[in-house]
Every structure is written in structure tokens, then in C-alpha cells.
N, C-alpha and C positions, 0 to 999 in steps of 0.2 A: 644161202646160209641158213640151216638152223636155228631155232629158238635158242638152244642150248649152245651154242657159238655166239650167239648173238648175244646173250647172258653173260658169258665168257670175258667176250671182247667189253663189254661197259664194265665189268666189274676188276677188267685188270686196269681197263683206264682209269676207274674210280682209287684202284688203290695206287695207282703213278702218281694223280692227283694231291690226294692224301701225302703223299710222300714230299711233294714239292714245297705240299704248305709247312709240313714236320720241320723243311729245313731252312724254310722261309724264319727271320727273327718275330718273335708275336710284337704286340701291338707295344705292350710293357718295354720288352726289350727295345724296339723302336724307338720310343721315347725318350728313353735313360740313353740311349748314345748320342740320339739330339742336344740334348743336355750337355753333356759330354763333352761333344764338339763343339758347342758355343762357349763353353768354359775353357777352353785350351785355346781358342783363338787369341790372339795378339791383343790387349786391354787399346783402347784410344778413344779418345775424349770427339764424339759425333758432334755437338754441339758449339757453337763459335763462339757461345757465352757462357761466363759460369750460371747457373740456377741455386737455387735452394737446395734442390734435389742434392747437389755437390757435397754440401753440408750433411745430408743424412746420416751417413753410415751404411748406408744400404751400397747398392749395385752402381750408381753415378757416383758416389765418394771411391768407390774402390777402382772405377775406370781412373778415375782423377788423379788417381794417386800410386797409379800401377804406370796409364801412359805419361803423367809430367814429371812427377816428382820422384819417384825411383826411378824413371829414364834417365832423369840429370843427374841424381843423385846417389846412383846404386851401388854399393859396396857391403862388403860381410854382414856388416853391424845392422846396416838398414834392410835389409833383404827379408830376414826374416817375419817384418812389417807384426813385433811383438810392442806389447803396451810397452817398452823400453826397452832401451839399449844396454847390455851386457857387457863387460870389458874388464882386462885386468890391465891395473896400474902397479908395477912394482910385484910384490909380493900379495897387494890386494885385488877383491873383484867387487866389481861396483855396478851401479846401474842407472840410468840415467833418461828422464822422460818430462819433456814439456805438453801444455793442455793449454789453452783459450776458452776463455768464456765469455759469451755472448748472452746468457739466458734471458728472457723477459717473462714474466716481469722480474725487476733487481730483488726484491724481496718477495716472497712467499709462504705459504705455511710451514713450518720445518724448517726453515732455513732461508739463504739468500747467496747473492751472488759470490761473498768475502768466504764461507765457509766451506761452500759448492767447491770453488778454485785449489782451496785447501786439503781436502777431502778427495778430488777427485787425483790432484798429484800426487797424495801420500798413496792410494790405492793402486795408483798405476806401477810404484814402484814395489808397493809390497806384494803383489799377484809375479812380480817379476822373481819374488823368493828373497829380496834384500829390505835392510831393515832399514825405513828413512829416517834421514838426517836434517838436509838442508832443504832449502826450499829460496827461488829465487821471485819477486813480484813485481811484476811490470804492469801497469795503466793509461790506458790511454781512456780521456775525461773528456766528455765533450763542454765548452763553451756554457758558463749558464748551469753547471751541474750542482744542487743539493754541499755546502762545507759539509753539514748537519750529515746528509746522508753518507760523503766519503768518511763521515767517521763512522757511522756505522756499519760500515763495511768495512774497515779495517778493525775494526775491533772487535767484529766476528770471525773474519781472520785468524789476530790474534788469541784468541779464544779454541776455536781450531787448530792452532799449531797447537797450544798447550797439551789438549787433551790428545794428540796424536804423539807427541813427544819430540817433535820437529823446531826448527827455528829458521827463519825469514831471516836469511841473512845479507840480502845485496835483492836489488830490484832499479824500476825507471819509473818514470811521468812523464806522458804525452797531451798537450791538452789541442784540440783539433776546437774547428769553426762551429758555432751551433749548429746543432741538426742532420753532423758527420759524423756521433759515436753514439746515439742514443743512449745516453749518461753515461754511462760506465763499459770499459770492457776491462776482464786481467787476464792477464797471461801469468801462468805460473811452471817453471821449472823445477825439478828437482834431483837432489844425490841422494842413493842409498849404499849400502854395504852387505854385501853377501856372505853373513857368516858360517854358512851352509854349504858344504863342497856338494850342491846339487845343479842340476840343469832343467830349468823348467821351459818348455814350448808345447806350441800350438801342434809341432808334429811330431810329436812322441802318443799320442794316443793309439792305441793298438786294439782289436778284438777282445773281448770280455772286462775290458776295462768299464765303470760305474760312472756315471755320467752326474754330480752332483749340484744344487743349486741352494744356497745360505740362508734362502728365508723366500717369502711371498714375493713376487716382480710386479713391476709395473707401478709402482706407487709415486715416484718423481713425475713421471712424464704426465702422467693421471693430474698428479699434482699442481703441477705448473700450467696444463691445460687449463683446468676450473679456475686456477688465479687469473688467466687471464679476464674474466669475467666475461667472456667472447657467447657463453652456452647457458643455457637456462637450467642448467645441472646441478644440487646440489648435494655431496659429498663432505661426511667427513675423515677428508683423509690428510695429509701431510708427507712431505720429500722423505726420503728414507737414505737423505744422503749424512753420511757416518766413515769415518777412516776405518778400513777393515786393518789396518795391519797387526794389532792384538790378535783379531779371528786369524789372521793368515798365519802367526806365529803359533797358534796356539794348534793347529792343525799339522805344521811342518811337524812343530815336535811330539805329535803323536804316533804322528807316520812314518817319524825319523828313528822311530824304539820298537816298531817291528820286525820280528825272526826272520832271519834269508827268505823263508817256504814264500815269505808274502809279496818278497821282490824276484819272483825268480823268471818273471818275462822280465826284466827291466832291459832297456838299450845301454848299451856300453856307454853311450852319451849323455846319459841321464842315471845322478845318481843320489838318492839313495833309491830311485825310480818310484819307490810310492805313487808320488803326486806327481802325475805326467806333466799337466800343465794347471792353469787359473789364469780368467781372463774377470775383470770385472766389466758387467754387463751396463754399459752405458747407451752411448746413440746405437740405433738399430738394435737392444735388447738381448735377451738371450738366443732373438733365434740367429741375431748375426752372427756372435759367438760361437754359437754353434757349428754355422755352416763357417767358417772359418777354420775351428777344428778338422772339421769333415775334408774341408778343401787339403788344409795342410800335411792331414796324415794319411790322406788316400783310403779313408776307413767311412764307414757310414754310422750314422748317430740315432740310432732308433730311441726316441722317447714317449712317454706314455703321456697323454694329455690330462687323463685325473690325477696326476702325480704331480702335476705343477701347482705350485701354491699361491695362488693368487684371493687376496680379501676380497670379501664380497663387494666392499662400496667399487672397488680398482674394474673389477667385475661387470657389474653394473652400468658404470662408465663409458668401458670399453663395446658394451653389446649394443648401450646408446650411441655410440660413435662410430658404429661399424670396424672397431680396430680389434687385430689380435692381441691380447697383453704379451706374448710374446715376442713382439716387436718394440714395446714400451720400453722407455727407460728406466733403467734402476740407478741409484749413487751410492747405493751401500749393500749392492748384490755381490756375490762372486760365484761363476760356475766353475767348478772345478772336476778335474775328467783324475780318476784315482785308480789303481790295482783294482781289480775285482775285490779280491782275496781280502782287502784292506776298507770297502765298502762300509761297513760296520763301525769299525774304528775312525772311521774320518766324519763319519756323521755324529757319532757320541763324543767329538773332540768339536765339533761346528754346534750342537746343540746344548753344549756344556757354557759358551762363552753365549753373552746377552744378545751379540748383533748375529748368532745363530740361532737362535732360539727354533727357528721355523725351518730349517736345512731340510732340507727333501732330496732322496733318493730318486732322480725323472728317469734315468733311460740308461742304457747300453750301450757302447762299441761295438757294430758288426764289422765283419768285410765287406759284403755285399750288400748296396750298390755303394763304392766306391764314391766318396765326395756327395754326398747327398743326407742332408739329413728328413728322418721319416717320421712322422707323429702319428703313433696309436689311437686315434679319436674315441674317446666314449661311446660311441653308436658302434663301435666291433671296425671299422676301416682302418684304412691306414692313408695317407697324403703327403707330397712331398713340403717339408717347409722352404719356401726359397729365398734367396734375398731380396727386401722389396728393393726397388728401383729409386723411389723417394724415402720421406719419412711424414706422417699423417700430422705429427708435432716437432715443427719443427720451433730452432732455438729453444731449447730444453735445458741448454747447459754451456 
């Protein structure tokens, strides 16, 4: 054989070679199908006992609550797994959503457990697009608990409903053995009313849709951490928990008085399609939020990491504690996923009302990759956010 044969033959092997890897998936694409296919597997609950973990928000509350409770439980209404449930009665559409609070400590800066329960019901049902009404409050007290303090917790409550514009109208009492409720816990229900022939969900978000979030994150869970007096940290900060449903009205009808041009991807299903969806960012934070959108609309959620507005002391905290604020609690956040075209107009309607003061514009709607969302990091990368598995603060709320 010749040199020149011999050259020949390496160099068509080299380009067979080359060809094999071309159609080989790269290392990226590898990864993103892993992904993938661990997210389409069957949810079920690995562990024989509940944990903490269950309680997060994160990846163990969503196995929990995928393999138990919509196993037994699953039907139109629940399936969707939205801050509440949607339905018409009669000639109306209503919405309807219960919460538990656990938080420790019972009182904190900003706030307390009576207001939190109050604030956090009215929010679930205004993000749903309905305006609250009612409000149902149930207590279980352990043995030995503070008269003094169940007053002051129901009269922060009441305080609460006032300025939301809500009313407590039917509730329970449970009072259990010392040492089985850790003071206090409430459960709170509640009704609203959908005066809006819209449809808000987590799976209506589509490509070039504006990804927005109502003010700075991370300030409750921040919050509640230092109260515990557990860290030798000191911050001045306070809960930022607040009934958005004024900000959430005051946004519907901005977006409700936009020209055809601005709804003209909307879904037959979703109408006046503006405001795709709104989730108020509580356990597991905005990025759960997030990847829940991502999950449900088969769309990927690219956001930009200095776009998120987080305070300095929240900040601070956070980089002391090794946590992302993006996972932190908020009680008076809402993200909200909006028309492109109407991006503008939903922040000048979020930034006009007090508890939007701080609305920021984070991220985008892509198609690709599918269910994942991607943060732009300030050093020029990019990295998946995923759902954490626990939560770094737990009982927060």
C-alpha cells in the first residue's frame, strides 16, 4: 500500500468517524432527555414515612401529592393542581381554595400567624382571577396555649380580612394534649367570584410570552428564618406578607382594555388571554413557580438573574446561608407570565398600585427545552433551575 492510500484510508476513516459522533446526541442534548425521562416517570412516594421534605414545595411535596392524593382523589377540578379550584354554580364561576399554617415562630416581624392565614387565602384565590368574599377558620390549639395570644391572633386576622375586604364567616376549634400543636395551628378556606369571563392556568403560557414578578422575593422566608433566633444574623428586614387581590385586579383591568393586535396568540381557552396565568410565590419560591409553569405548558422559562429583585439585607442572608433567594418564600409576591405584546402595560398597571412598587420584568417564554426552566447568570452562563427536593426553611407558613 502507498503512502498516499494509506493517507486515503485514515482519512475517510476519520471522516466516518466524525460522522458517527455528528449523529451521536451531544452531551447537552444527553442530559436534557435524562431530565426528561425522569420527569415523565410515574410520581410515588420512595419513602415509608412522611419527612419534612413532604412539606417543602419542592420535588418530595409534589411526589406526595401526585402519587397519594390525586391518586385517590383525581378529577377535572383537582388535576390541574392550580392555587384553586375553578367551577360554575348556576349562572356563576367561583373559585375555591384551603391553606394550613404551621409557621414558627407564631409571631414575627411583619406580621404573624392570624394575618399570614388571612393573606395567604385571599391570594390564592385572587391569582385564580376571582375576587374574595368569604373566608372559612378552623384551629387547632394545643393544651396550655397563651388566651392573651389567641387574641392576638385573631385580631390580626380580623384586621386582615378588613383591609382585604373579605369576611370569616363560619370556622372550628380543636384543642389537642400539650405538646401536640405547638400553640397554634389555622386552617383557612376560602370563596371567590369570577367577575371576568377569563381563564387563568399554569398551562396557557406559550413562546414570547413576558415572564413577570410584583416586587423583590425572598423577604418572608428570610424573615421568619432570623426570627427564629437559630443564626447569629442580623437583618433589617420583615414578612412581605400582604393580600395582593387589589394588585391582581388592578392588573386584570389593565390587560382587560387592550386592542385585539395584543391578544392575538391567546388560546380559545383563555380569555381575554393577556394574563396567561399568576401563581403567588409561597413554599418553594419563585423558582417553583416557575418550573411548574415550564412543566405545565411544555414551554421553557429563560430568566435573567440580574433582573430579579431581591434587597440587599434578603441578599446578604441568603449568600450567608448558602440558599438561592429564588427558592425563598414570599407572602405578598405574584409571578405572573403575560402576552409579550402587553409586557409594558402589565408592569405600569403592577407598579402604579403600592404592593407593586418593585415589579420587574425576569424572563421569557421559549420553546426550547421544553419543561425546564434556565437562568442567565451575571458571569454571561446559563444553568438549569430545578426543583429542590427539600426546602432549606422549613415551616415558613
Amino acid at each position: 500500500m502507498t503512502d498516499v492510500e494509506g493517507t486515503a484510508g485514515w482519512a475517510e476513516a476519520a471522516v466516518r468517524e466524525h460522522a458517527g459522533e455528528a449523529e451521536r446526541p451531544s452531551r447537552e442534548e444527553q442530559v436534557l432527555e435524562r431530565i426528561d425521562r425522569a420527569r415523565r416517570r410515574k410520581a410515588r412516594v420512595k419513602e415509608e414515612h412522611v419527612t419534612m421534605a413532604h412539606g417543602s414545595g419542592g420535588k418530595a411535596t409534589q411526589s406526595l401529592i401526585e402519587a397519594i392524593f390525586l391518586e385517590d382523589f383525581r378529577n377535572p377540578l383537582l388535576e390541574p393542581l392550580e392555587d384553586g379550584a375553578v367551577f360554575g354554580v348556576g349562572s356563576s364561576r367561583l373559585a375555591f381554595t384551603t391553606d394550613s399554617y404551621v409557621v414558627s415562630p407564631l409571631f414575627f416581624p411583619g406580621g404573624d400567624i392570624g394575618d399570614l392565614a388571612v393573606n395567604g387565602t385571599v391570594n390564592d384565590l385572587a391569582v385564580c382571577g376571582s375576587r374574595p368574599l368569604y373566608l372559612s377558620a378552623g384551629f387547632i390549639l394545643e393544651e396550655g396555649f397563651p388566651v392573651e395570644d389567641l387574641r392576638r391572633v385573631t385580631a390580626s386576622m380580623a384586621g386582615a380580612a378588613a383591609r382585604a375586604g373579605v369576611q370569616v364567616v363560619t370556622g372550628d376549634t380543636k384543642v389537642v394534649q400539650r405538646g401536640k400543636a405547638d400553640g397554634c395551628y389555622v386552617n383557612t378556606a376560602g370563596v371567590g367570584l369570577l367577575d371576568r369571563p377569563i381563564g387563568l392556568s399554569a398551562a396557557a403560557a406559550r413562546s414570547g410570552d413576558a415572564v413577570i414578578v410584583s416586587g423583590p422575593i425572598g423577604e418572608h422566608g428570610v424573615t421568619i428564618m432570623l426570627a427564629r433566633g437559630e443564626l447569629d444574623i442580623e437583618a433589617d428586614l420583615v414578612s412581605d406578607t400582604a393580600p395582593l387581590n387589589g394588585l391582581v385586579a388592578a392588573l386584570l383591568d389593565a390587560c382587560e382594555g387592550l386592542p385585539p393586535e395584543a391578544r392575538r396568540d391567546a388560546a380559545p381557552d383563555v380569555r381575554p388571554g393577556v394574563v396567561r396565568c399568576m401563581r403567588d410565590a409561597t413554599r418553594g419560591g419563585v423558582a417553583t413557580i416557575l418550573n411548574e409553569i415550564a412543566h405545565a405548558s411544555g414551554v421553557a422559562v429563560v430568566v435573567e438573574e440580574d433582573a430579579i429583585p431581591v434587597r440587599p439585607g434578603v441578599r446578604g442572608a441568603c449568600e450567608l446561608l448558602g440558599i438561592d433567594p429564588l427558592y425563598v418564600a414570599c407572602e405578598g409576591r405574584l409571578v405572573a407570565v403575560v402576552d409579550g405584546a402587553a409586557a409594558d402595560t402589565a408592569l405600569a398597571a403592577l407598579r402604579a398600585h403600592p404592593l407593586g412598587a418593585g415589579a420587574a420584568l425576569v424572563g421569557h417564554v421559549k420553546d426550547d427545552p421544553p419543561g425546564l426552566v434556565l437562568l442567565k447568570t451575571g458571569f454571561g452562563g446559563t444553568r438549569i433551575v430545578d426543583l429542590l427536593v427539600g426546602d432549606p426553611l422549613p415551616r415558613i407558613c
